[in-house]
C-alpha positions as CSV (number, residue, x, y, z in Angstrom):
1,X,17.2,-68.8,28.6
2,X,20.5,-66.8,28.0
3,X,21.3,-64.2,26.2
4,X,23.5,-64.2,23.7
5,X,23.5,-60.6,22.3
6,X,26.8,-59.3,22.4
7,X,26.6,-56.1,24.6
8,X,26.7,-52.4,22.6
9,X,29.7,-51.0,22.9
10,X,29.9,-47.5,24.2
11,X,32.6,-45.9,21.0
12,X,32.0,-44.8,18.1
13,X,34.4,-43.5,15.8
14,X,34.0,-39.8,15.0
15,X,33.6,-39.0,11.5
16,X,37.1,-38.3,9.4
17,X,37.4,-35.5,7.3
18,X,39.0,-35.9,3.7
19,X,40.0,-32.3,3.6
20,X,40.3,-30.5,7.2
21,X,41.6,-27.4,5.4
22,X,39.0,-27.1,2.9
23,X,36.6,-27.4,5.8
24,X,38.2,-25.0,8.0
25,X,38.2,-22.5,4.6
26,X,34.7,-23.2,4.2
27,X,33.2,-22.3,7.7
28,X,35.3,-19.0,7.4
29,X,33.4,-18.2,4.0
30,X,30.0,-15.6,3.9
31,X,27.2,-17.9,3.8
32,X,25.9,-15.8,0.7
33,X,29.3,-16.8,-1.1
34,X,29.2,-20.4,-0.8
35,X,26.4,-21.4,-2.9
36,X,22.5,-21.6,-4.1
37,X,21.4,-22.3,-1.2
38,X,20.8,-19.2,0.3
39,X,18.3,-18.2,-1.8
40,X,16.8,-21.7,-1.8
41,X,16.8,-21.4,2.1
42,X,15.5,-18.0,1.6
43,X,12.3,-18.9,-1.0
44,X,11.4,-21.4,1.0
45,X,11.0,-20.1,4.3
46,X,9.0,-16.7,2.2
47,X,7.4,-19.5,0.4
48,X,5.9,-20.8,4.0
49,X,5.3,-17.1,5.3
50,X,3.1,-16.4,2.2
51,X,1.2,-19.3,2.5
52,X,0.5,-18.8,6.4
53,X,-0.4,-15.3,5.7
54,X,-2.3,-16.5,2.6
55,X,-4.4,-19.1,4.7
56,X,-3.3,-22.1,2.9
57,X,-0.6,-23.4,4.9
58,X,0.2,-26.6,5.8
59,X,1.9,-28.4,8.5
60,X,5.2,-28.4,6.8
61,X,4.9,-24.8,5.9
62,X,4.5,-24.2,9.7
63,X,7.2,-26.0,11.0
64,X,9.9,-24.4,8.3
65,X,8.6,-21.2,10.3
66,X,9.3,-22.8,13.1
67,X,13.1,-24.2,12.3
68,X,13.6,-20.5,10.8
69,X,13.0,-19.1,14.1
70,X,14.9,-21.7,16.3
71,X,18.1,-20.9,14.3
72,X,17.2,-17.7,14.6
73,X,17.7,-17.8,17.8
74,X,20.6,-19.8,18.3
75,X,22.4,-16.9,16.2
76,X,21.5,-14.9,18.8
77,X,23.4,-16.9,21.2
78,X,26.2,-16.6,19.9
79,X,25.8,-12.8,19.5
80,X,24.6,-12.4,16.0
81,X,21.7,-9.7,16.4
82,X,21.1,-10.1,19.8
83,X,19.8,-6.6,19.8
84,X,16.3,-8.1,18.1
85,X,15.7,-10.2,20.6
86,X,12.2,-8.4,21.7
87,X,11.1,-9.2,17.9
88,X,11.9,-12.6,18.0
89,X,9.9,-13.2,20.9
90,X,7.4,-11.4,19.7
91,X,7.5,-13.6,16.3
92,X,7.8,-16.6,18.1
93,X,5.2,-16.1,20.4
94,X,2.5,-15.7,17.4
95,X,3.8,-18.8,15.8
96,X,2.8,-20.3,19.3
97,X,-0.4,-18.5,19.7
98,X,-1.4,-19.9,15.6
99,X,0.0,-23.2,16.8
100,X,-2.7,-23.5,19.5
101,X,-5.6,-21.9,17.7
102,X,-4.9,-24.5,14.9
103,X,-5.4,-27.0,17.6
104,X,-8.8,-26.1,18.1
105,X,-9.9,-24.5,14.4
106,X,-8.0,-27.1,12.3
107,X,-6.5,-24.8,10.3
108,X,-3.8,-22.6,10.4
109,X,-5.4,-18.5,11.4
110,X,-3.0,-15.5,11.9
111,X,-4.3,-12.1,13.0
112,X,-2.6,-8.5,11.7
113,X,-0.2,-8.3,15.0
114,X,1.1,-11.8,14.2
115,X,1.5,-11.4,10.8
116,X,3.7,-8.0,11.8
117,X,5.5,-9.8,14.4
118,X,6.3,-13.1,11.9
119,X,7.0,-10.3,9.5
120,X,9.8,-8.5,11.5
121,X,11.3,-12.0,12.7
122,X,11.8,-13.3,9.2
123,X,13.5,-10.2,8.2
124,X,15.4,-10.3,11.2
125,X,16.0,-14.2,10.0
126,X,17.2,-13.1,6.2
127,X,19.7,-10.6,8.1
128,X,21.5,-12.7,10.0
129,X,21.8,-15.2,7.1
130,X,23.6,-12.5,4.9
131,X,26.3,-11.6,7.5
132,X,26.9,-15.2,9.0
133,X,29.2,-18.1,7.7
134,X,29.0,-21.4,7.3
135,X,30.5,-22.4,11.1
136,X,27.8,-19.9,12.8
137,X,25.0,-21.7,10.8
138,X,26.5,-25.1,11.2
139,X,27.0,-24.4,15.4
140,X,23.3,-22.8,14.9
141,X,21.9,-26.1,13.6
142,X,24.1,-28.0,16.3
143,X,22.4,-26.2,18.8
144,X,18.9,-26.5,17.9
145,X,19.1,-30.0,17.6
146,X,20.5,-30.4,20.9
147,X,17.8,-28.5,22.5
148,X,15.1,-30.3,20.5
149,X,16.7,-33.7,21.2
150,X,17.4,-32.7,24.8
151,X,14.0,-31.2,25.8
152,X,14.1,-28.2,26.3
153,X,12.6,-26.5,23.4
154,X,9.4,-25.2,24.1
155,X,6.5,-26.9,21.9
156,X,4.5,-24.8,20.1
């Protein structure tokens, strides 16, 4: 039997922007100055912490945690409060350590150290996102979903 499936072509066209300039404007701008979402990002990721100190988190809850701290630390690459690097560890190394003992309690369980070190990580977190613009968060993103997609995050 043949096949007659065309083969995939190996282009695609890269996306057009209407208005370069405007874009180029943009990514220049504070991120604080662009809009609302800021403080949306911001509510949402204290909205998680509360519940996970709380005891009522939820998977989703964990992994905003989670995404707060990988872009956390693709700011740091590109030299954005590298100096806090010790306290991102430390944050991200609780968020694995209550990643594995919800594995075997079903629930997500924090102790006092974790709580500190998620503490100091999210502030660390809400620091870079008031002095960084819209191209560091964008190249941030970028760069967290190439590690994801690439494998070489580490699970948690």
């Amino acid at each position: 039997m043949a096949n007659n499936k065309k083969p995939r072509k190996a282009y695609r066209p890269k996306p057009v922007r209407i208005d370069p300039v405007g874009y180029v404007l943009t990514g220049m701008m504070p991120l604080d100055q662009v809009g609302d979402e800021l403080v949306t990002l911001r509510v949402k990721n204290h909205a998680a912490l509360t519940a996970l100190t709380q005891g009522r988190a939820t998977s989703l809850d964990f992994n905003m945690l989670i995404s707060a701290l990988n872009v956390t630390e693709a700011l740091m690459l590109q030299e954005l409060g590298a100096e806090y690097s010790p306290a991102l560890k430390a944050g991200q190394d609780a968020l694995r350590a209550i990643g594995q003992r919800c594995r075997t309690l079903g629930r997500f369980v924090l102790r006092a150290e974790e709580m500190k070190a998620l503490n100091l990580a999210m502030d660390v977190h809400d620091a870079q996102l008031e002095i960084c613009t819209v191209a560091q968060i964008e190249r941030a993103i970028m760069t967290v979903r190439k590690t994801v997609i690439g494998g070489k995050a580490t699970p948690i």
